[in-house]
Every structure is written in structure tokens, then in C-alpha cells.
N, C-alpha and C positions, 0 to 999 in steps of 0.2 A: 756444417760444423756442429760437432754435436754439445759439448758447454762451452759454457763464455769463459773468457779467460780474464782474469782480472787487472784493471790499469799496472799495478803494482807487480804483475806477475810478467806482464807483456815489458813494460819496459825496461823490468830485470832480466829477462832473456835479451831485447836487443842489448843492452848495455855489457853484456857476455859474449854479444855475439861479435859486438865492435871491441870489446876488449883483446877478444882473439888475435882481430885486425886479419893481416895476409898471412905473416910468417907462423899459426898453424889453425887449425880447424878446431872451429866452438864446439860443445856436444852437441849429440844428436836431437837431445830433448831441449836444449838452451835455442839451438836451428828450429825443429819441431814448431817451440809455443813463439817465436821470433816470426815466424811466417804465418801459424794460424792468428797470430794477436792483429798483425797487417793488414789480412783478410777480412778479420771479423770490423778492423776498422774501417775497410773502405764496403765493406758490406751495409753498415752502418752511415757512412756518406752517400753511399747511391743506392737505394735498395733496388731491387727489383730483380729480372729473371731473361733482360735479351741478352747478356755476354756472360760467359762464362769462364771466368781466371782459371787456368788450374798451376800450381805451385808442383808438381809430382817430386817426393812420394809424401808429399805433407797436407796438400788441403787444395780443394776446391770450393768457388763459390758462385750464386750466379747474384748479376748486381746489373746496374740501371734501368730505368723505366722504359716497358716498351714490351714487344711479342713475346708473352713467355713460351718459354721452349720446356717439353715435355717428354720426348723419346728422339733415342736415335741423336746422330751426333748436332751439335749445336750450331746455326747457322754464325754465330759468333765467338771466336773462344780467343784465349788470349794462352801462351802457355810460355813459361817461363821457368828457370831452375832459382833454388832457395836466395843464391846470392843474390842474384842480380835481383829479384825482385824486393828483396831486404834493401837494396841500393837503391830503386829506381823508386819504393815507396817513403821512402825516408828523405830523397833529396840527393843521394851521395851520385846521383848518378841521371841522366837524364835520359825519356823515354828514347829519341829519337835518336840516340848516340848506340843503348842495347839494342835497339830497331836494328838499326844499320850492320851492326856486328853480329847479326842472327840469333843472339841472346834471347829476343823475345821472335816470339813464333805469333804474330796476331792477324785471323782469316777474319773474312766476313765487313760488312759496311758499317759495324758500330762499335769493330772491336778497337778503336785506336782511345785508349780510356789515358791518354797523358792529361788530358784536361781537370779529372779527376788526384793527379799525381803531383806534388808530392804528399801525403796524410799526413795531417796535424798529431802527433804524439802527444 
């Protein structure tokens, strides 16, 4: 992630992005800094380098302690679309409910990161 994004700026994107709600689509840059601001905050709760989130087409990040990975695809990754991870990082939604409904795509023995979920805003 290349700058930080600031409290004030992250929680006015999600608060655009729950204003939206269902009935129609946030913008793209309100989406955008609503998923990078998530990221950078659980990036910030677990640093490190063995799982790898990716949000596509918004942001990736790698987080918890343990093997860092350096080439080639990532023995743990977690992949998920903008909503549900706005959902599942905020509370609205629970890891193991997106699990089940194939919303979250999580390989590997350290990708199951509910424990870290929901991030304090």
C-alpha cells in the first residue's frame, strides 16, 4: 500500500460506503479508500508477511507473523471481493458465514484470519 490513508478519510469513505447501503453502488474511490483504509488497518493489527489478503482490484496486503513469502504465489492467501470484506472487517458480517457462501476464497494453514476480525474503526 503505497500512503496511508488518514482516520478521517477512511472512515468517511466507509460511512459513504454504508450510506450507499444495497439499493445502489458507493463510488469507485469512496470503495477504493473503504478497502485500502481496512487493509492498512489490519495490516496494522497483525504485521507481518505469511498471509496474504488480496481485496482485487483494490489492494493487497501481507500480515501476520511467521514465514515471510518472497516469490511466486503465497502459500497462504485469503481473496475476497470489496463488499464482503468491508462486511466481514467491520462486523456486518461474519468470517465463517462469507466462508461458506464461497465469498472468501482462503488456501493454506494460516489463512483462516477470523480471529483477527472484526477491526476496531
Amino acid at each position: 500500500m503505497a500512503r496511508k490513508i488518514s482516520t478521517d478519510d477512511g472512515r468517511s469513505a466507509l460511512e459513504a460506503v454504508r450510506a450507499a447501503g444495497e439499493a445502489s453502488l458507493p463510488s469507485r474511490t469512496d470503495l477504493a479508500t473503504a478497502v485500502r483504509y481496512l487493509l492498512q488497518l489490519l495490516v496494522e493489527k497483525a504485521p507481518g508477511n505469511s498471509v496474504e489478503v488480496r481485496v482485487p482490484p483494490f489492494g493487497a496486503v501481507q500480515v501476520v507473523e511467521g514465514p515471510r513469502h518472497t516469490r511466486g504465489t503465497p502459500p497462504n492467501v485469503v481473496e475476497t471481493d470489496a463488499v464482503t470484506w468491508i462486511a466481514i472487517a467491520t462486523g456486518g458480517e461474519q468470517w465463517a458465514d462469507a466462508a461458506t457462501s464461497g465469498r472468501i476464497v482462503a488456501s493454506g494453514t494460516r489463512a483462516d484470519i477470523s480471529d483477527l476480525l472484526p477491526l476496531r474503526i
